[in-house]
C-alpha positions as CSV (number, residue, x, y, z in Angstrom):
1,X,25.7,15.3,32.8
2,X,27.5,12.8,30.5
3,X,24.1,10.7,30.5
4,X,22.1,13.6,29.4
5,X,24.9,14.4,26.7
6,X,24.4,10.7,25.5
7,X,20.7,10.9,25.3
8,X,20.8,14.0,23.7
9,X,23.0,13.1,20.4
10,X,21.5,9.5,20.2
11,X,18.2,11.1,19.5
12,X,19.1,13.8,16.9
13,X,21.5,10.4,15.3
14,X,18.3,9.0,15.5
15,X,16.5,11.7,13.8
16,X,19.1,12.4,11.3
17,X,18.8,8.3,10.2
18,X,14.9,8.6,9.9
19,X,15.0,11.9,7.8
20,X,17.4,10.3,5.8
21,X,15.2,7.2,5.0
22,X,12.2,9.7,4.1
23,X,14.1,10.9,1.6
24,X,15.3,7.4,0.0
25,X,12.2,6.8,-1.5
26,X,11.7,6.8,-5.4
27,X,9.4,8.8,-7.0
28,X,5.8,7.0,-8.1
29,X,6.4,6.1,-11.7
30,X,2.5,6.0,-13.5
31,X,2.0,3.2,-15.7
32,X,-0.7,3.7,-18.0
33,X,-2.5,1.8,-20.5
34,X,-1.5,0.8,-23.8
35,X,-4.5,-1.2,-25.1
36,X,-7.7,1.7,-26.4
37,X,-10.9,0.7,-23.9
38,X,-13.1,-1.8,-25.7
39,X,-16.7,-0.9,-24.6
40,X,-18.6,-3.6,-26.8
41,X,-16.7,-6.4,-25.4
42,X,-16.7,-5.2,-21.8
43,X,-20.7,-5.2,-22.2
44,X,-20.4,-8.8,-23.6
45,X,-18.3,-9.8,-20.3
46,X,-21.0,-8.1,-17.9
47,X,-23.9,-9.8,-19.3
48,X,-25.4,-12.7,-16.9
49,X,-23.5,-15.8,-16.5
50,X,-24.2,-19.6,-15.3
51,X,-21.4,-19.7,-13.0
52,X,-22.0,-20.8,-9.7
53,X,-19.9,-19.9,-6.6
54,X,-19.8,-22.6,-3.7
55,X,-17.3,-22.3,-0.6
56,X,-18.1,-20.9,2.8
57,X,-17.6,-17.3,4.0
58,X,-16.2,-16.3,7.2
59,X,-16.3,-12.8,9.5
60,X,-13.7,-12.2,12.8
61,X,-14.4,-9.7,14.7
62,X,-11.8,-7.5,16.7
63,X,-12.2,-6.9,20.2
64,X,-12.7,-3.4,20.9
């Protein structure tokens, strides 16, 4: 009996500690932009470039 008594109030201590943590957490804070969106130089940016990329690309796959 004292076994089951044990197991009983170390999983609502358990579950008291994890709804505590839920709770912790901040709230999201939004950070937004400052700066107006500059279309004309954006376009400029995206045109066509002459860089060249060189490495080597890998995949793993996952079992399963």
């Amino acid at each position: 009996m004292n076994k089951r008594i044990l197991k009983v109030l170390s999983v609502k201590l358990l579950l008291l500690l994890f709804s505590h943590m839920a709770y912790a957490q901040k709230a999201p804070e939004w950070v937004l932009p400052t700066t107006p969106f500059n279309e004309a130089e954006t376009a400029r940016l995206m045109e066509k470039g002459t860089a060249t990329i060189q490495g080597t690309a890998t995949l793993k796959k996952r079992q399963g």
